[in-house]
TITIPA-757240 format. One line per field, with one value per residue: residue in one letter; x, y, z of N, C-alpha, C in turn. Coordinates in Angstrom, 1 decimal. Atoms other than C-alpha are relative to their C-alpha. Example, Ala and Ser with C-alpha at 12.3 -4.5 7.8 and 13.67 -1.06 7.14 Angstrom:
rest (A, S)
nu (0.9, -0.9)
nv (-1.2, -1.1)
nw (0.0, 0.0)
cau (12.3, 13.7)
cav (-4.5, -1.1)
caw (7.8, 7.1)
cu (0.9, -0.8)
cv (1.2, 1.1)
cw (0.0, 0.8)
***
This chain:
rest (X, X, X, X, X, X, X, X, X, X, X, X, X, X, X, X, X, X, X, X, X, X, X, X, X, X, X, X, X, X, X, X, X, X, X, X, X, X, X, X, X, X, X, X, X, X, X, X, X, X, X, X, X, X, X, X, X, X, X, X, X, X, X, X, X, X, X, X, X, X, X, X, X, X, X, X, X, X, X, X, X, X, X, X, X, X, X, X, X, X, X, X, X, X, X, X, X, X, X, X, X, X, X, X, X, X, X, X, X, X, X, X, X, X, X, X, X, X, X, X, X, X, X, X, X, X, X, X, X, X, X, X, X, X, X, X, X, X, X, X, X, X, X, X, X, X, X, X, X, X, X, X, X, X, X, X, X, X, X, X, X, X, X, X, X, X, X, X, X, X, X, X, X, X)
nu (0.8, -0.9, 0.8, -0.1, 1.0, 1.4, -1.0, 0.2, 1.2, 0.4, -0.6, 0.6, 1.4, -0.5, 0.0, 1.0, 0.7, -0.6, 0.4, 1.2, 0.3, 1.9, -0.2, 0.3, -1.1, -0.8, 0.5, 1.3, 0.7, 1.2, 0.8, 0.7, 1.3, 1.0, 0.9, 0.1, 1.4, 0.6, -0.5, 0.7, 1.3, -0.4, -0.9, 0.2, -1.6, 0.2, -1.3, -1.1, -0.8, 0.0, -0.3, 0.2, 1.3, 1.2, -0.2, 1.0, 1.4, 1.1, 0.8, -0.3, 0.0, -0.7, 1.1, -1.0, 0.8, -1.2, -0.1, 0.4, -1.2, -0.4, -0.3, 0.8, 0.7, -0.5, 0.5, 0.0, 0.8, -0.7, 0.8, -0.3, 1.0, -0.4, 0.6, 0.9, 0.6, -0.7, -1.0, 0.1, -1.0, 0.3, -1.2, 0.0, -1.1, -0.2, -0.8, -0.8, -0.4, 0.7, 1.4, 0.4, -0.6, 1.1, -0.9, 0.5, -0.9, 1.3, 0.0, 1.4, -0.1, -1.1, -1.1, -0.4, 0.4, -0.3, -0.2, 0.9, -0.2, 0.8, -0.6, 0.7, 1.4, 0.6, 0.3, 1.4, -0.2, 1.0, -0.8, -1.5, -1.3, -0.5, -1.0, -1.1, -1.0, -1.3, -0.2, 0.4, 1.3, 0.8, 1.0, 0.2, 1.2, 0.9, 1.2, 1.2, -0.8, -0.9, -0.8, -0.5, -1.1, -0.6, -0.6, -0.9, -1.3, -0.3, -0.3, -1.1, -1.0, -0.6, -0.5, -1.3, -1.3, -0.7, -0.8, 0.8, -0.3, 1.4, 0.5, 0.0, 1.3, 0.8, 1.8, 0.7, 1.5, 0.8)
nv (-1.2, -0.8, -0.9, -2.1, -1.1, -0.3, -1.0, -1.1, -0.4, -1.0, -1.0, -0.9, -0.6, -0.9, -1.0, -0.8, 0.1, -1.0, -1.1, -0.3, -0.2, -0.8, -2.1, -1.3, -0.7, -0.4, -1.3, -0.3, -0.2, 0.0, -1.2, 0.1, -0.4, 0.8, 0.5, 1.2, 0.0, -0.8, -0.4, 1.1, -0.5, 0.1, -1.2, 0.0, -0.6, -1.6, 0.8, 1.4, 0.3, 1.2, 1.1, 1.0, 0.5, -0.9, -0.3, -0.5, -0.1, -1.6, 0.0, 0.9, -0.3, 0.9, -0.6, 0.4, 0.4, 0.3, 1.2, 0.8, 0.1, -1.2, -0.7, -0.7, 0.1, -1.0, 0.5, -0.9, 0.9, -1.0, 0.2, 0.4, -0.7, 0.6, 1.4, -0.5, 0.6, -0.3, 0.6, -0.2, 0.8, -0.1, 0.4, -0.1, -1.4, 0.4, -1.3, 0.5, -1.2, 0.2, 0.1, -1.2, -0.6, 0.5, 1.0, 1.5, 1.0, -0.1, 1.0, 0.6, 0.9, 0.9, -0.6, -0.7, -1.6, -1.3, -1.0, -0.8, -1.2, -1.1, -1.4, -1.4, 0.2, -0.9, 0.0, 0.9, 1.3, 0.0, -0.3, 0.6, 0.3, 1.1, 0.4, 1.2, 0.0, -0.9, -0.9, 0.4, 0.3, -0.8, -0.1, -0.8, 0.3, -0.9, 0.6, -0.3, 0.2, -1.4, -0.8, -1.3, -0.7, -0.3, 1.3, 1.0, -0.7, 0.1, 1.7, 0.3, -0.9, 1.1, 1.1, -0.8, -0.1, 1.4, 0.8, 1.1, -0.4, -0.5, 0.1, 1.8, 0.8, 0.4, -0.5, 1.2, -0.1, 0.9)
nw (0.0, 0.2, -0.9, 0.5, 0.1, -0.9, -0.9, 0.6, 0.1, -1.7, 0.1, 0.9, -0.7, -1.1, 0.6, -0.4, -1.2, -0.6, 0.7, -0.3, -1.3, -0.7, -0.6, 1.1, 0.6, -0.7, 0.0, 0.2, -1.2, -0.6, -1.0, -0.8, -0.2, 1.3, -0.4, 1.0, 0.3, 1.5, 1.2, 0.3, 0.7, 0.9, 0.9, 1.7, 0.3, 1.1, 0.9, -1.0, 1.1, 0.0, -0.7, 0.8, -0.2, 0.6, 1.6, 1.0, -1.4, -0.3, -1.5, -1.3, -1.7, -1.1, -0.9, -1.2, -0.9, -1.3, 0.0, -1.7, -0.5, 0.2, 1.2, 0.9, 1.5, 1.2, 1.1, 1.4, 1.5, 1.0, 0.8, 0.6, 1.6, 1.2, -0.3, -1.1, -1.2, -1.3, 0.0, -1.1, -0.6, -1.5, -0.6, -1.3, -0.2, -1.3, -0.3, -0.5, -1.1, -1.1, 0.5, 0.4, 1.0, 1.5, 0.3, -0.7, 1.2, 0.1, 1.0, 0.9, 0.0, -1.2, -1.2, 0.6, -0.5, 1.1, -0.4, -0.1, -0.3, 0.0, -0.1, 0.3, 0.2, -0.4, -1.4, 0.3, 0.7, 1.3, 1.2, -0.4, 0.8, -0.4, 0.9, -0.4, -0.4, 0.7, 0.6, 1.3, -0.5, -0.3, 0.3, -0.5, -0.9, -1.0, -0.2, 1.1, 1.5, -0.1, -0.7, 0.4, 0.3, -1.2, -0.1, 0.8, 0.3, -1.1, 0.1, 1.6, -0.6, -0.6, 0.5, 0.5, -1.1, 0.0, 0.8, 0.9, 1.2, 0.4, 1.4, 0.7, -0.3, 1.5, -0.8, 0.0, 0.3, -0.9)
cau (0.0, 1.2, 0.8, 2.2, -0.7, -2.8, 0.2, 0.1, -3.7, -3.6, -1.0, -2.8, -5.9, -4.3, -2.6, -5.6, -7.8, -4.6, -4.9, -8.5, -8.2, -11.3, -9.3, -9.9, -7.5, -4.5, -5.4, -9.0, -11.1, -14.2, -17.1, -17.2, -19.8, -21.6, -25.3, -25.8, -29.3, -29.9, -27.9, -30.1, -32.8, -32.7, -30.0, -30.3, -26.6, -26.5, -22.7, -20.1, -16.8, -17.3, -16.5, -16.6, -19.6, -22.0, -20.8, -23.6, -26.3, -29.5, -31.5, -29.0, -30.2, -28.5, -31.1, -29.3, -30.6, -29.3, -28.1, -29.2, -25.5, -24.8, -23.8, -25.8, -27.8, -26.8, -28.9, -27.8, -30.2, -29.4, -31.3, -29.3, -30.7, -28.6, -29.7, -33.2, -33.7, -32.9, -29.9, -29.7, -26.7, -27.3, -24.2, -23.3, -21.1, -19.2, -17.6, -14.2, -13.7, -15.8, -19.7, -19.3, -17.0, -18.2, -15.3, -16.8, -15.7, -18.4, -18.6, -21.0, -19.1, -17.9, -14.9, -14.0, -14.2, -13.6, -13.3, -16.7, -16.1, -18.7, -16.4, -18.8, -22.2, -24.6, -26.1, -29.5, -28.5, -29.8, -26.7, -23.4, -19.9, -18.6, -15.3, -13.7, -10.7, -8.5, -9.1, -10.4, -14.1, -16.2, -19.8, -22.1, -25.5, -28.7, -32.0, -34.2, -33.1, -31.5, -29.1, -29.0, -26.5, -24.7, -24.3, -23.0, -20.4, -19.5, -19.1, -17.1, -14.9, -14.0, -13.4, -11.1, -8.9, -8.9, -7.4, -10.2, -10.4, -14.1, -13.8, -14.5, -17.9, -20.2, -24.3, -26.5, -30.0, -33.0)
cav (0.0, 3.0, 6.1, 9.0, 10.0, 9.6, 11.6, 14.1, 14.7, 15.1, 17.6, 19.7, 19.7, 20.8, 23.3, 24.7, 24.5, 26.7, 28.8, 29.7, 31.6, 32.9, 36.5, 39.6, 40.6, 42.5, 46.1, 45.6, 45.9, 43.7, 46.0, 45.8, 46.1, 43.7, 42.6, 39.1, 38.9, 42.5, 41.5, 38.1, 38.2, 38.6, 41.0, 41.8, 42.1, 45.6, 44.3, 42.1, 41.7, 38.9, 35.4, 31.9, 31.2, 34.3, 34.6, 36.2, 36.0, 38.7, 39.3, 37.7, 37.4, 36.3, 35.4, 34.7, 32.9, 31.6, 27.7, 25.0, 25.1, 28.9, 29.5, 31.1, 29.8, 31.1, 30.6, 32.6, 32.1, 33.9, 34.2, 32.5, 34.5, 32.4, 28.9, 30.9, 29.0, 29.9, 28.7, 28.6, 27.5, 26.5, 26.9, 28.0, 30.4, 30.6, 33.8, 33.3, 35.2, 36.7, 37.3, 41.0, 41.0, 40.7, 37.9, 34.6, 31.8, 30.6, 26.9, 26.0, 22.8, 20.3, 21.4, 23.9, 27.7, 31.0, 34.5, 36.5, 39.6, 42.6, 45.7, 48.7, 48.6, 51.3, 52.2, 50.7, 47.4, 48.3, 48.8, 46.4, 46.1, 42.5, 41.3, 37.8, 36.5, 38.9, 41.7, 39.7, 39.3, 42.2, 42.5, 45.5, 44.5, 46.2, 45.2, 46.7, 46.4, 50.1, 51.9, 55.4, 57.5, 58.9, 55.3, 53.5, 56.7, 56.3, 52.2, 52.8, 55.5, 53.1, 50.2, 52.2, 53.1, 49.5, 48.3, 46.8, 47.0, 49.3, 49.8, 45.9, 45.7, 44.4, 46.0, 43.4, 43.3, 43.1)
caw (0.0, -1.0, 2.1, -0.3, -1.9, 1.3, 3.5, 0.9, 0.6, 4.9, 4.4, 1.7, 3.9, 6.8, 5.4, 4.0, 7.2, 8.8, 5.7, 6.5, 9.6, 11.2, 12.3, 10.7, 8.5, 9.9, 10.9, 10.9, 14.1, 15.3, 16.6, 20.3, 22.4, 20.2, 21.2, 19.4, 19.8, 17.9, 15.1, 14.9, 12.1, 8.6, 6.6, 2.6, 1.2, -1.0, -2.0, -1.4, -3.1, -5.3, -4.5, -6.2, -4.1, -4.9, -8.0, -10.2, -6.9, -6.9, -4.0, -1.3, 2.2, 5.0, 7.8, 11.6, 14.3, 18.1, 18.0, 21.3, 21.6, 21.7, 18.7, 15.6, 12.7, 9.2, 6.2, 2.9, 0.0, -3.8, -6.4, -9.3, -13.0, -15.2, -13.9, -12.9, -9.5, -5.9, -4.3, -0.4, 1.8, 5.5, 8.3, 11.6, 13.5, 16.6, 18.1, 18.5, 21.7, 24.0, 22.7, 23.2, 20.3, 16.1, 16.0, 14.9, 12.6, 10.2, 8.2, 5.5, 5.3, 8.1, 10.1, 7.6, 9.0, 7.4, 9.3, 10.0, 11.1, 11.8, 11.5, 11.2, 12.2, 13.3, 16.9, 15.4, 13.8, 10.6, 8.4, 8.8, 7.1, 7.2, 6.3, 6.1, 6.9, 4.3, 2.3, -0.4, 1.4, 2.0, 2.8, 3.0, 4.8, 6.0, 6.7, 4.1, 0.2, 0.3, 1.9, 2.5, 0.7, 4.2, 4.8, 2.0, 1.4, 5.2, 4.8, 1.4, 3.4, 6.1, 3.8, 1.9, 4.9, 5.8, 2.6, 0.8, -3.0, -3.0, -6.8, -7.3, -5.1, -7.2, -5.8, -5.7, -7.4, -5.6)
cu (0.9, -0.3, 0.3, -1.2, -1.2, 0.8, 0.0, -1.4, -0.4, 0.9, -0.5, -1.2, 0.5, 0.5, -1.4, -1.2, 1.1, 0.3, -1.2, -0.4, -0.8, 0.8, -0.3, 1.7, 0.8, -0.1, -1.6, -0.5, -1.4, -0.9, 0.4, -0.8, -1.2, -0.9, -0.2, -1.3, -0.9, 0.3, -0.4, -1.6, 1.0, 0.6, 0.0, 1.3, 0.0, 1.3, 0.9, 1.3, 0.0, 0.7, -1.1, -1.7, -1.7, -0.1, -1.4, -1.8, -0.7, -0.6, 0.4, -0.6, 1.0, -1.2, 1.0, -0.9, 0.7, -0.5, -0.3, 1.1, 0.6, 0.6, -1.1, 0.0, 0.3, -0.7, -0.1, -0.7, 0.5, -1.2, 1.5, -0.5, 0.2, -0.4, -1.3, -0.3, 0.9, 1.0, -0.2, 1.7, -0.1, 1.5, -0.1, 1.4, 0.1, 0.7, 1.5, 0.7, -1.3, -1.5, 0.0, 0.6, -0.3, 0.9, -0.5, 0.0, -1.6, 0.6, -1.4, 0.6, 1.2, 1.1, 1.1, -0.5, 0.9, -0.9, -1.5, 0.1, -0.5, 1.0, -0.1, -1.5, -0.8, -0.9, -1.5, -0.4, -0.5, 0.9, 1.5, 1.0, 0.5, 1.5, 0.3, 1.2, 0.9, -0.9, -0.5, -2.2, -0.8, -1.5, -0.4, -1.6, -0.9, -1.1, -1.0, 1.3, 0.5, 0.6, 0.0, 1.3, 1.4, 0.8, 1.0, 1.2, 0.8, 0.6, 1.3, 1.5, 1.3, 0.5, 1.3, 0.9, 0.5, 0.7, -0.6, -0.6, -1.9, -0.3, -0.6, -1.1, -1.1, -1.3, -0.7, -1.7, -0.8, -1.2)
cv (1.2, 1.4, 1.1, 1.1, 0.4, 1.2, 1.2, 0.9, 0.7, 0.9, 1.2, 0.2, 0.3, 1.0, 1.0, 0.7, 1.2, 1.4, 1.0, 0.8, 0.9, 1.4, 0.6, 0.6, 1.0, 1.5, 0.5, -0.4, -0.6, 0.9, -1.0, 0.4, -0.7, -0.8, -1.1, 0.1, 1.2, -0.2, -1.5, 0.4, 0.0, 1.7, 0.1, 0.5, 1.1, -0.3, -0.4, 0.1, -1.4, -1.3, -1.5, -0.5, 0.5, 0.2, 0.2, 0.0, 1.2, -0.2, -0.8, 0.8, 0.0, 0.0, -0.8, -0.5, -0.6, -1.8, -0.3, 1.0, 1.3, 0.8, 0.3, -0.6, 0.9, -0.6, 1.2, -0.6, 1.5, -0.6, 0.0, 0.6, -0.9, -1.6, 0.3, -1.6, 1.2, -0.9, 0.5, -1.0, -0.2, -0.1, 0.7, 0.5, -0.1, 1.2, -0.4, 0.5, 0.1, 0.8, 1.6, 0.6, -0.6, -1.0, -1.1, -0.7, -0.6, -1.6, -0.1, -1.8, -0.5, 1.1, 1.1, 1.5, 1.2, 1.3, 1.0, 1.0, 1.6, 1.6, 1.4, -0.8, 1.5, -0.1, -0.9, -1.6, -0.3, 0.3, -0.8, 0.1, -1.0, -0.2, -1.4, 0.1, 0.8, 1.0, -0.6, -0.4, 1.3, -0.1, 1.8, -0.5, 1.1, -0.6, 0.4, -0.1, 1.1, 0.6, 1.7, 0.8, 0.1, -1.4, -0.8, 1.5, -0.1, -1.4, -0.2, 0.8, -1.0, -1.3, 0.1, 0.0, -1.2, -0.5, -0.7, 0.5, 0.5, 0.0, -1.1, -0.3, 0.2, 0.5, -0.9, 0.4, -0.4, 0.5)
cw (0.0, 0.7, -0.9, -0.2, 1.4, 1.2, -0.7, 0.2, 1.7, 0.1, -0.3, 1.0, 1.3, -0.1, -0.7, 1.1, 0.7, -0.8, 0.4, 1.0, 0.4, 0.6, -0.9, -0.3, 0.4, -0.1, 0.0, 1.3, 0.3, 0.2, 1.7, 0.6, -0.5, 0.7, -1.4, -0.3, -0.9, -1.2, -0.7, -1.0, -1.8, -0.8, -1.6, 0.1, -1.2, -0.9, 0.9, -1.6, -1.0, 0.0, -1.0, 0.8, 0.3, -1.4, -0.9, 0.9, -0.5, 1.0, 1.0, 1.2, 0.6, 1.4, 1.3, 1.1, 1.6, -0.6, 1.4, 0.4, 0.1, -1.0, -0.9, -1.3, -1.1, -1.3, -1.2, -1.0, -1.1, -0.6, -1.8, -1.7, -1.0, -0.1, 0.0, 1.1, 1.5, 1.0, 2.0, 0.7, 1.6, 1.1, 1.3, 0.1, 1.7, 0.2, 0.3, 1.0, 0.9, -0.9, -0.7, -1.1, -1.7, -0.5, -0.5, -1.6, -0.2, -0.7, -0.4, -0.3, 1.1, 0.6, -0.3, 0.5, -0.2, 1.3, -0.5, 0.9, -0.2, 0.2, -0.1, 0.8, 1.0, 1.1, 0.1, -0.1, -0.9, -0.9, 0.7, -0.7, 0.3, -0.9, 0.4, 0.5, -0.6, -0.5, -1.3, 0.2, 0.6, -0.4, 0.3, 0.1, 0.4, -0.1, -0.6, -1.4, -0.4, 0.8, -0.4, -0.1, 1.2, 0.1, -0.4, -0.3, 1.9, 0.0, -1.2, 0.7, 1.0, -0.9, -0.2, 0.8, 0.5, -0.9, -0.7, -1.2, -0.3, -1.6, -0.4, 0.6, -1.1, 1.2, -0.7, -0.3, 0.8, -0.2)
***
């Protein structure tokens, strides 16, 4: 029996898995202060940088909910144009820290987890700025299907100074 390829293959996936890491990208700040239960419910994404697994999405949600186990329900659905159907993904989220911070690692699949990080949000809980683990993941969130102006140039302002490539968000139909 031959272990290379199978010593290889648990290499490569460990390696990626330590790739992956659920912090926020270096220079970028959690909110604290962060109430979980306001920011539970359903969010419309206005834009996002795109990503192999929205890729050409309209009318994404994201709706959030509390788990038994203390962590948080996550069910993103898209609306797909070119396939027309709707496309949903179900997963779960865990803070990686202490609650009051917007730290928290998310998987859509098995023991695979990628950096969720609330980095803006407004005193209401009606307008968010999310980022993944790097600079290559930006959301912009709010709880009705428009943002007002103030807002989105306030959210674009901060991105900017964080390092995140604003010309490239794609606004999302809805």
């Amino acid at each position: 029996m031959k272990l290379w390829p199978v010593m290889t293959g648990i290499a490569v996936a460990l390696t990626l898995v330590a790739c992956k890491s659920p912090t926020p990208p270096k220079g970028v700040k959690p909110v604290s202060d962060f109430n979980a239960s306001r920011y539970l419910g359903k969010w419309y994404e206005i834009a996002r940088l795109e990503n192999r697994f929205e890729k050409g999405m309209e009318q994404v949600t994201a709706t959030y909910g509390l788990r038994s186990d203390g962590g948080i329900t996550v069910l993103n659905r898209g609306y797909d144009p070119i396939k027309n159907r709707w496309k949903e993904s179900e997963g779960k989220a865990y803070f990686t820290g202490a609650p009051t911070t917007a730290a928290l690692k998310v998987s859509f699949f098995g023991p695979f987890y990628g950096g969720y990080n609330v980095i803006k949000l407004d005193k209401d809980y009606q307008h968010a700025l999310v980022s993944g683990p790097n600079r290559d993941y930006l959301w912009i969130l709010s709880r009705s299907t428009t943002l007002p102006e103030t807002v989105k140039q306030d959210f674009l302002a901060t991105a900017r100074e964080l390092g995140f490539p604003v010309e490239q968000l794609v606004w999302v139909k809805h």
